[in-house]
C-alpha positions in Angstrom: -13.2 -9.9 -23.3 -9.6 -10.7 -22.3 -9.5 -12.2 -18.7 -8.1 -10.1 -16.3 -5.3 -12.5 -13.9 -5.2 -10.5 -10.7 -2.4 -12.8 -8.8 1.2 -13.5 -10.1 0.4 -17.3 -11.3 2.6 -20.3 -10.3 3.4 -21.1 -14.2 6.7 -19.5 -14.4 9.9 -20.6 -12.0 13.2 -18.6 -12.1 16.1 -18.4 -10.0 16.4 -14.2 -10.5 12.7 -14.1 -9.9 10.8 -16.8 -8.1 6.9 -16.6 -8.2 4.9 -16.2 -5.2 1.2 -16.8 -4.7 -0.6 -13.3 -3.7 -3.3 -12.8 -2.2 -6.2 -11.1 -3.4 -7.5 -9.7 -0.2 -5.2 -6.5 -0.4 -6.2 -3.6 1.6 -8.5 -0.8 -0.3 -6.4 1.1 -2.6 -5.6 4.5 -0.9 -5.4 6.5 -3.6 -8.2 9.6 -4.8 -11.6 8.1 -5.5 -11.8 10.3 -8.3 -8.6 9.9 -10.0 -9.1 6.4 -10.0 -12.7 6.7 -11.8 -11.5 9.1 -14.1 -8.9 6.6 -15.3 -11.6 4.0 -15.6 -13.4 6.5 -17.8 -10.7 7.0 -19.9 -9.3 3.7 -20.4 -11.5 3.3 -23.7 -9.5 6.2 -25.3 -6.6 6.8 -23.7 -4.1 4.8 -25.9 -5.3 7.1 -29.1 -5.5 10.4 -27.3 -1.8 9.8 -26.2 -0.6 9.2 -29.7 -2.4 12.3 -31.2 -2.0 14.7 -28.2 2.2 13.9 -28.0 2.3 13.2 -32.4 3.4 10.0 -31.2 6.3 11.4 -29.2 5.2 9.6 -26.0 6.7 6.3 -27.5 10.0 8.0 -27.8 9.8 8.7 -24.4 8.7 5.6 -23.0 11.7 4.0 -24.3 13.8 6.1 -23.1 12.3 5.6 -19.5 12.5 1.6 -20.0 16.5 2.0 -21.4 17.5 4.0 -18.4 16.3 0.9 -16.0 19.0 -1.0 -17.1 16.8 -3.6 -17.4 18.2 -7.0 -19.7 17.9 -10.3 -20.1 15.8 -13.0 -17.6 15.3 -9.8 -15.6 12.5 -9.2 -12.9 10.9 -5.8 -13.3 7.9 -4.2 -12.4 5.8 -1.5 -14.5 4.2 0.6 -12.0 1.0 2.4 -12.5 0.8 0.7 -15.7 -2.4 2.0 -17.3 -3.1 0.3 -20.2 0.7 -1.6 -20.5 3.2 0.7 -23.1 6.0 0.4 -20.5 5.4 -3.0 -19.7 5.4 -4.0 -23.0 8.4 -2.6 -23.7 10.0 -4.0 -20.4 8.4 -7.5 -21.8 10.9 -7.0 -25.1 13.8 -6.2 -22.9 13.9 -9.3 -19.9 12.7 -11.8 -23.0 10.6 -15.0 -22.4 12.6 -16.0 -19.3 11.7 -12.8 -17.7 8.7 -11.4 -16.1 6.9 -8.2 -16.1 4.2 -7.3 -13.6 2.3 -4.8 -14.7 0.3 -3.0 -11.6 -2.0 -0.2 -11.8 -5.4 0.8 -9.2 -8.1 0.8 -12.2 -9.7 -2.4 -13.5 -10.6 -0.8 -17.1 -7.4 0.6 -17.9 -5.9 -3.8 -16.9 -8.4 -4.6 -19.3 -7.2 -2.9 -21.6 -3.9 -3.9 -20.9 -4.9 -7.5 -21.1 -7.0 -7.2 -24.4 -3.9 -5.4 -25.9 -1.9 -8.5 -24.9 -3.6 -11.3 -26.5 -4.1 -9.1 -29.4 -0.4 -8.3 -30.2 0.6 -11.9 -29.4 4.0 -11.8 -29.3 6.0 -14.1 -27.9 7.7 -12.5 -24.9 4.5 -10.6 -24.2 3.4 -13.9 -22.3 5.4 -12.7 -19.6 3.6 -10.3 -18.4 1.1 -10.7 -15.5 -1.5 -7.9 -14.8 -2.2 -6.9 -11.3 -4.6 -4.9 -9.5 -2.9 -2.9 -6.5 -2.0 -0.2 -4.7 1.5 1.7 -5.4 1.6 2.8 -1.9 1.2 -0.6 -0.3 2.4 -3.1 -3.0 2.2 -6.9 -2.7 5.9 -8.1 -3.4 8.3 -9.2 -1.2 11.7 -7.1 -0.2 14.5 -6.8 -2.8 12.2 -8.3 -5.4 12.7 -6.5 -8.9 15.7 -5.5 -10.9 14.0 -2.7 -12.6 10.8 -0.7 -12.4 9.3 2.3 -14.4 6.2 4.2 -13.7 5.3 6.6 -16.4 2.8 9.2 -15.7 1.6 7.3 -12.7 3.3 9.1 -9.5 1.8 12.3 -9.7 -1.5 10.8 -9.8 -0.6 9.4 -6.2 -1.6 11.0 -3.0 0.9 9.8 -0.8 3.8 9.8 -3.3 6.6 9.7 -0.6 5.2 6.2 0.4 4.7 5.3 -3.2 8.2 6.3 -3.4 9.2 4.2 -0.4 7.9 1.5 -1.7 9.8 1.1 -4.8 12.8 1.0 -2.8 11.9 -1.4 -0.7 11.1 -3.8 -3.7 14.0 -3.1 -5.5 16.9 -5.4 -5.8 20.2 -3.3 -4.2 21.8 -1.9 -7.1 18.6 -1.9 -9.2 17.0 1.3 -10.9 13.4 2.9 -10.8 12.7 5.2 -13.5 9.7 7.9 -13.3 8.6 9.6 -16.6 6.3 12.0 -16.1 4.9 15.8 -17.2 7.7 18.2 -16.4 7.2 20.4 -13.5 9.4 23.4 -14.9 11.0 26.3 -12.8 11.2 28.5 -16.3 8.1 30.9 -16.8 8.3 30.7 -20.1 8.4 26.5 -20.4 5.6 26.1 -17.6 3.4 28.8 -19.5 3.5 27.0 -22.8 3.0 23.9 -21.0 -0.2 25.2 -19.8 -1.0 27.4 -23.3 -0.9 23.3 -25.1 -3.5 21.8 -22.6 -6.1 24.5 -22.6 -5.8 25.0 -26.3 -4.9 21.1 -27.8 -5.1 18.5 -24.7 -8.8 19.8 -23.6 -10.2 20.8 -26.9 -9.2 17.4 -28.3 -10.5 15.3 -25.8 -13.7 17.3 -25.8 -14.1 15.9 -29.2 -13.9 12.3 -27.2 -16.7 13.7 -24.5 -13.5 13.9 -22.0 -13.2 17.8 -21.1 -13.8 17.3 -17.8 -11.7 14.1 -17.3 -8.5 15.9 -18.8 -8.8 19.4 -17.2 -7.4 18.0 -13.9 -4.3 18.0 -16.1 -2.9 21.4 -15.5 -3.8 21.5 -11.3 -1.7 18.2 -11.6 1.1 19.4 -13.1 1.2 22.2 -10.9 0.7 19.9 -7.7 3.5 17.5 -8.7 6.8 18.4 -7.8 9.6 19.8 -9.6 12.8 17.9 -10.8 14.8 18.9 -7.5 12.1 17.7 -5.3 12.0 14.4 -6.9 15.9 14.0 -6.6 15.1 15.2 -3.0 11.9 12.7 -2.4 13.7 9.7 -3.7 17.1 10.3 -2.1 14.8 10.6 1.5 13.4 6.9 0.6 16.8 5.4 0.6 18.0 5.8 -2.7 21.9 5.7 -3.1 21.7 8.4 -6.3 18.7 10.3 -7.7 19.2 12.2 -11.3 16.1 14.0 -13.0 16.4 14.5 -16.8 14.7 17.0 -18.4 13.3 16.1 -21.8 11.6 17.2 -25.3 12.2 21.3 -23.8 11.6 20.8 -20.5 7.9 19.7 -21.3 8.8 15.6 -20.3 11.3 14.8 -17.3 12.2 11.3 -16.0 13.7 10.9 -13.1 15.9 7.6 -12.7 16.6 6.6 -8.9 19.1 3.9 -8.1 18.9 2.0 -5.0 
């Protein structure tokens, strides 16, 4: 089994993103209990059930997420909430070897997997990437530390998302861009309705087959919980944001909002 780093090492030295020693003492992740064990539970399946439940459109959308960071080059960027690493990979290909991705999420399986899937695809930039256990709402960087950070499908899973929210800003570099991909929240009857028609009769059924009803009916009360594209614009502008735009994508089903700081 892949070891699982849980502190930014000393290895890598750069002049846009300088390496600091973290301590692994961090305060207990405030986040639902039971969120957080039903992503450990998952984390065996979870890359699989994405591609078959989304026909492999979730990739599309991840890069699109990662291109609207504006992320290049030797950049410094942070994949939030990073399950089991498709963002952070893809951030990995875009800051190159001289970069550095941290990849932060609050459930040990789903870094493991993350991990595992790093050593096995071996490229080289991928060596950039350090995983971290942590909490979004209380993360352990330094102010004005990233150039870029995405969380995909991460935020509504937060309890206290304004502080999640805050918290991106505050590690953001000024000028930098956090971009949030996540289930659409719709206002249209029709879109929300579907949306709700595809879990109970593809999303559930299919991940029944997996022994994961239960863990992927919290879905839909999710969806409904999270907040729409407006709010988001709204919730991010309130954290200190200079500009907020939410993009609705793939029908309305998909939205990503990218915040600017």
């Amino acid at each position: 089994m892949a070891t699982l780093q849980l502190q930014l090492s000393s290895g890598y030295q750069s002049s846009s993103c300088r390496h600091l020693p973290i301590s692994l003492s961090y305060p207990s992740i405030r986040c639902a209990n039971d969120r957080q064990l039903l992503f450990n539970r998952i984390a065996p399946v979870y890359d699989n059930l994405n591609d078959m439940l989304s026909l492999g459109q979730h990739r599309i959308w991840k890069r699109m997420a990662v291109s609207w960071t504006g992320a290049k080059l030797g950049d410094c960027v942070l994949d939030l909430c990073c399950g089991s690493g498709d963002l952070a990979f893809l951030l990995s290909e875009k800051v190159g070897s001289n970069g550095k991705v941290s990849g932060l999420d609050f459930s040990k399986e789903q870094l493991l997997m993350a991990s595992s899937r790093q050593h096995l695809l071996s490229k080289a930039c991928y060596k950039n990437i350090e995983w971290i256990e942590g909490d979004a709402t209380n993360l352990p960087f330094p102010d004005r530390y990233f150039n870029a950070i995405t969380i995909g499908y991460g935020l509504r899973n937060v309890v206290d998302k304004r502080k999640a929210m805050q918290e991106m800003f505050r590690v953001l570099k000024p000028g930098s861009k956090a971009s949030v991909l996540d289930f659409n929240k719709s206002t249209q009857p029709f879109v929300a309705s579907f949306q709700e028609w595809m879990i109970d009769n593809v999303v559930v059924p299919v991940a029944t087959a997996y022994g994961l009803a239960k863990e992927y009916e919290y879905l839909k009360g999710s969806i409904r919980e999270y907040l729409t594209g407006n709010e988001l614009e709204e919730l991010a502008l309130d954290a200190g944001f200079s500009t907020a735009k939410y993009y609705e994508i793939s029908g309305g089903l998909m939205g990503n909002l990218v915040a600017t700081r």
